[in-house]
C-alpha positions in Angstrom: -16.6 20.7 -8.3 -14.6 17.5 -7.1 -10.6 17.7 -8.1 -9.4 14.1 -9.1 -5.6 13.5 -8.5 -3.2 10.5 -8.7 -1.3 8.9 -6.0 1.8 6.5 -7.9 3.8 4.4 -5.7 6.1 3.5 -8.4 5.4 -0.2 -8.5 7.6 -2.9 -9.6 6.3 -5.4 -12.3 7.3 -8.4 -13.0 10.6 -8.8 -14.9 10.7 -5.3 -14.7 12.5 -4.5 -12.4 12.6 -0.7 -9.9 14.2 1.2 -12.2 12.3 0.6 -14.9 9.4 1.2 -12.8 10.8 4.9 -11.3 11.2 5.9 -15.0 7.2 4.5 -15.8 6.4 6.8 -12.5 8.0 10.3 -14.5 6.3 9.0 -17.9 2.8 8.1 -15.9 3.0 11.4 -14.7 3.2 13.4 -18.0 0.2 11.2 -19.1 -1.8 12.4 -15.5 -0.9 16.0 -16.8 -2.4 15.7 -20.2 -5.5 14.3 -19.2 -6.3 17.2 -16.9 -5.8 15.6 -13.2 -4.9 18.2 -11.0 -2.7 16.3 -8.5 0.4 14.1 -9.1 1.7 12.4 -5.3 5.0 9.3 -5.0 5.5 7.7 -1.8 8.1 6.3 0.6 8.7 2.8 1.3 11.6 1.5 2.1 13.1 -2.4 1.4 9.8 -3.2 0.1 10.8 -5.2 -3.2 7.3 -4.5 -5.1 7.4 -0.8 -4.5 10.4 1.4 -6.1 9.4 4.6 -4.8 12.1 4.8 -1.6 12.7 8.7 -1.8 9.6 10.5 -2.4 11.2 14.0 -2.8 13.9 13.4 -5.1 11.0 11.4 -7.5 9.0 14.8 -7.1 12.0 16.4 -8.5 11.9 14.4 -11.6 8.5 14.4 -12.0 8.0 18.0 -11.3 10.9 18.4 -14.1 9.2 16.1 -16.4 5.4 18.2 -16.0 4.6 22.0 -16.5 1.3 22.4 -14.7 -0.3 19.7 -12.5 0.8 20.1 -9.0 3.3 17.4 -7.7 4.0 16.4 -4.6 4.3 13.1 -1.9 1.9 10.8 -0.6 4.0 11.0 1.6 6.9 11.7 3.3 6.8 9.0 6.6 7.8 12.1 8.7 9.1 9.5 11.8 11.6 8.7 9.1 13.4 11.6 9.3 14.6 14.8 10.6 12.3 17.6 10.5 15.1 20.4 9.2 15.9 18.5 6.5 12.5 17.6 5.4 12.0 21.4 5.1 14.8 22.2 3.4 14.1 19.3 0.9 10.4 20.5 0.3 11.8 24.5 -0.3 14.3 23.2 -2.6 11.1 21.7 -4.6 8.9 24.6 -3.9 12.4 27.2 -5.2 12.2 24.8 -8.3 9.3 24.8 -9.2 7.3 27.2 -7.5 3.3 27.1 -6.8 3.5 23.5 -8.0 4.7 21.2 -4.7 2.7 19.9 -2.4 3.9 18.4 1.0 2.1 15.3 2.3 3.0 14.0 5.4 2.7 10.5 7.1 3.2 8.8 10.3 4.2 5.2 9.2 7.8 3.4 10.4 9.4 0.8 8.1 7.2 -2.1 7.1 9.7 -4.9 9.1 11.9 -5.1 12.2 14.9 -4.7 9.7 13.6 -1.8 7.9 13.2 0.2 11.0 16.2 -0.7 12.8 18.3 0.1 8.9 16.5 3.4 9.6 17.2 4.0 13.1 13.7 4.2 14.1 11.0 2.1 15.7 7.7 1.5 16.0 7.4 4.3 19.2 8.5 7.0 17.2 5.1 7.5 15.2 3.8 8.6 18.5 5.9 11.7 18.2 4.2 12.7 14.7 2.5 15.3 15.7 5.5 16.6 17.7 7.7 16.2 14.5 4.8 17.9 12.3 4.8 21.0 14.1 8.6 21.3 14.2 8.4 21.0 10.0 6.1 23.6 10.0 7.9 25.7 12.4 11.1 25.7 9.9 8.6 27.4 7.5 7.4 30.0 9.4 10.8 30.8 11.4 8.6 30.1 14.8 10.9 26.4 16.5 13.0 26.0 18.9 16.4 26.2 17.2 17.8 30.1 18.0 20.1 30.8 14.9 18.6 28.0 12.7 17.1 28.4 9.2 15.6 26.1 6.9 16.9 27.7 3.8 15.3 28.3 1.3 12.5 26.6 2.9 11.9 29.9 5.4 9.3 32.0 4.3 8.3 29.8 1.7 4.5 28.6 2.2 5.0 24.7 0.8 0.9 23.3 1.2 1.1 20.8 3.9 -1.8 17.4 4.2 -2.2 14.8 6.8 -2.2 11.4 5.6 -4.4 9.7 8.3 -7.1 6.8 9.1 -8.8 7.0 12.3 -7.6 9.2 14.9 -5.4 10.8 12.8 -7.9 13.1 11.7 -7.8 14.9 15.1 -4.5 15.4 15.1 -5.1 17.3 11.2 -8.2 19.2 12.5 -6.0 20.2 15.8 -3.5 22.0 13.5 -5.8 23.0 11.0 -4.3 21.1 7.7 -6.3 19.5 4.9 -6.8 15.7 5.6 -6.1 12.8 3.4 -7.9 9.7 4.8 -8.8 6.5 2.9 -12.0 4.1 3.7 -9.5 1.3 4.8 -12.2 0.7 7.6 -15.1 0.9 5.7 -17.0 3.7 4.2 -19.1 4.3 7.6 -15.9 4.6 9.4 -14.7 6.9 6.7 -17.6 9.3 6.7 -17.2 9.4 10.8 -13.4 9.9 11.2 -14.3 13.4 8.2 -17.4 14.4 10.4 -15.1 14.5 13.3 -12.3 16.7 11.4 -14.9 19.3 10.1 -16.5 19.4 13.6 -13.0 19.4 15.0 -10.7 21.6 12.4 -9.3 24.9 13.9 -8.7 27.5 11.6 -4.5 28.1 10.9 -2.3 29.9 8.9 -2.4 27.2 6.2 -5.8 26.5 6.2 -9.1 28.4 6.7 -11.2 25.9 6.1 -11.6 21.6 6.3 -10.2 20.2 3.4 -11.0 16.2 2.7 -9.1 14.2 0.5 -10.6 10.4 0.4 -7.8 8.0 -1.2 -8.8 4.9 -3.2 -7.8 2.6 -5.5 -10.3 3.3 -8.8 -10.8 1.4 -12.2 -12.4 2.0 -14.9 -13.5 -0.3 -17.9 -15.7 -1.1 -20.4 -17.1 -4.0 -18.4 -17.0 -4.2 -15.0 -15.6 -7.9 -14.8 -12.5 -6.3 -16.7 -12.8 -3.1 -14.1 -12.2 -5.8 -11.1 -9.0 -7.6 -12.7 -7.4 -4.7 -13.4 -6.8 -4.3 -9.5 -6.6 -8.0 -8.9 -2.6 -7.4 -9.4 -1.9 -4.9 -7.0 -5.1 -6.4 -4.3 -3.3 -9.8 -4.3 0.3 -8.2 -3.7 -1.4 -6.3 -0.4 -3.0 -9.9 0.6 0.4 -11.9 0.3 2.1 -8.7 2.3 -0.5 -9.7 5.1 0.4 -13.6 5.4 4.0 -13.3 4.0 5.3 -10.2 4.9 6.3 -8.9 2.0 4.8 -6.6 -0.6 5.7 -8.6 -3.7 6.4 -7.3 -7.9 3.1 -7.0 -9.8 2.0 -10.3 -11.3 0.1 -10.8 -14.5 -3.8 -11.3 -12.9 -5.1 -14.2 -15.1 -2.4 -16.0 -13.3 -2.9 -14.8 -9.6 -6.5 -16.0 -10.1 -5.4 -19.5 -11.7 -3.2 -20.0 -9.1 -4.1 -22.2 -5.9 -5.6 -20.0 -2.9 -6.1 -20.7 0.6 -9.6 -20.1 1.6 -8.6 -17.2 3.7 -6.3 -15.6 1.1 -9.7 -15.7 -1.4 -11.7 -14.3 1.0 -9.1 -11.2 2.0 -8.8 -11.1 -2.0 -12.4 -10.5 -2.4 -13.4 -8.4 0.6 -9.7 -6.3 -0.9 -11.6 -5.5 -4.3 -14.6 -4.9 -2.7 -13.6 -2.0 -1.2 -12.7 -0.5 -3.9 -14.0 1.3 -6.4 -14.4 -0.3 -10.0 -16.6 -0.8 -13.1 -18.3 0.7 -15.9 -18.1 4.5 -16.7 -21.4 4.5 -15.2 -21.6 2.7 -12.2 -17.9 4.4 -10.9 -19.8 7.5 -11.5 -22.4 6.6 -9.2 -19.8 4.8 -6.8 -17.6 7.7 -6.6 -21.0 10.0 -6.3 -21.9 8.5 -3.3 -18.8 8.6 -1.8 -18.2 11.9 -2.2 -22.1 12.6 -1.0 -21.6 10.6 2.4 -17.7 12.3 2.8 -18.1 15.9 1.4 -15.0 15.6 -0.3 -13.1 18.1 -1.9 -10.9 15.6 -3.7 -10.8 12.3 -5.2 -7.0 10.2 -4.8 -6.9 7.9 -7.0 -4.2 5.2 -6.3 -4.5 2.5 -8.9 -2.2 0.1 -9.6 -1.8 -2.9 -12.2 -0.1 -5.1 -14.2 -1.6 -4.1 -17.4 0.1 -0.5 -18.5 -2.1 0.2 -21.3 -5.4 -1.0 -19.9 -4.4 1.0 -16.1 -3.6 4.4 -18.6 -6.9 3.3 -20.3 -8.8 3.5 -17.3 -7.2 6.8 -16.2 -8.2 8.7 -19.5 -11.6 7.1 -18.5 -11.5 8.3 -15.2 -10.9 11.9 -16.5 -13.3 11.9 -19.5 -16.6 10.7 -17.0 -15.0 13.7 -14.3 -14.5 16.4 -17.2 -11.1 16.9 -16.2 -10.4 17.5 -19.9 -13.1 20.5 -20.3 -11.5 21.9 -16.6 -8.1 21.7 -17.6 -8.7 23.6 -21.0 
């Protein structure tokens, strides 16, 4: 049977402001448990002024606090961000906490601007260290790096579950050190079901995996028609189109407005061919959507990443989400 998770990147909406929207993230989250999701991931992003989520592992604290049984974790920590030991030693402080429950997702991604990075003391060449770094993190775990004398407590000895967040030739570098991949069809669903094919033909058997283990990430809505499905990600679609052309990543806007709003004709078009590739509609036809997605990728989880402007319609088509997966039956 397919797992469904959530991915929340604590978004900011408007005249909201971030910490309102860190404290929606912990209440979200106690929502996600009760409808039976088995997953709950925050990410990192840094000076981005849509986003609030800028420390993924103290959010996880607080979320983990705030929840009793669904696992919690990041989606993730952008590893090139920081130093290994630490990372370690944040992620065994979790797993001490709250043990059995934490999850440790990793990225490769820098800051989104020249100032970000250089605020972070890191550029654009350090991403092509990640696997480098990733083997160092997991070499605190296991007491096997190249530090004589050092130890990630309480992280040593602890086994924290570690996944790759990657697109493209990022999946080699997860079936190289056999971890469980989390890839999303930012390319396409054809490009998608190539880059798994390659990790399952690739994947090498390790002490924290046996076996290929796909997670496909998307954005999913849910609704009783699909024209309402489609708006409900017009909010968060047109913030990722205006990052493109603007270079920022902007607060949620209300979506009756974004579409009332003058366009370019190239802003539309990204708009559209953004929603497309993404999974919305009835109860049915996201059923069959998210059917054949998981028929052409195998997948062993569903990621769902939805954001929007609309808190009661978004928890709405969550508790839809869970009711066409079962996840209330599974969950008991």
């Amino acid at each position: 049977m397919t797992l469904f998770s959530v991915l929340d990147r604590s978004p900011v909406r408007r005249d909201r402001g971030p910490a309102q929207a860190l404290r929606d993230t912990v209440a979200f989250a106690a929502a996600v448990e009760r409808l039976g999701y088995h997953r709950f991931w925050v990410s990192e992003h840094h000076g981005v002024p849509g986003v609030a989520g800028s420390a993924p592992t103290v959010l996880a604290a607080a979320v983990a606090s705030a929840t009793s049984r669904i696992r919690v974790g990041t989606g993730g920590v952008m590893l090139p961000n920081h130093r290994p030991l630490v990372v370690a030693e944040q992620f065994g402080v979790l797993e001490a906490l709250h043990p059995g429950r934490i999850d440790m997702g990793l990225g490769r991604s820098v800051g989104f601007t020249g100032g970000v990075r250089s605020a972070l003391g890191h550029g654009k060449e350090d991403a092509g260290d990640f696997g480098a770094q990733v083997r160092e993190l997991l070499g605190f775990f296991t007491g096997e790096h190249a530090y004589p004398g050092v130890h990630a407590y309480p992280a040593e000895g602890l086994r924290v579950p570690p996944f790759l967040l990657a697109t493209g030739s990022g999946a080699d570098l997860a079936a190289e050190l056999g971890l469980p991949l989390v890839i999303t069809p930012v390319r396409g669903e054809r490009a998608l079901a190539e880059s798994v094919t390659r990790y399952r033909n690739g994947f090498r058997p390790s002490g924290w995996a046996r076996e290929p283990y796909v997670v496909v990430s998307t954005a999913i809505a849910v609704a009783d028609s699909a024209a309402d499905a489609r708006r409900l990600l017009v909010s968060e679609a047109w913030a990722t189109v205006y990052s493109r052309s603007h270079g920022i990543f902007p607060p949620l806007e209300p979506p009756d407005g974004i579409l009332a709003a003058p366009m370019t004709d190239r802003e539309r078009a990204r708009l559209e061919e953004t929603l497309d590739g993404q999974v919305s509609g009835t109860p049915a036809e996201v059923a069959d959507r998210l059917g054949r997605l998981v028929a052409v990728t195998g997948a062993d989880e569903i990621l769902a990443t939805t954001a929007a402007y609309d808190q009661s319609a978004w928890l709405d088509s969550f508790a839809a989400l869970a009711e066409l997966a079962e996840l209330r039956i599974s969950a008991g």
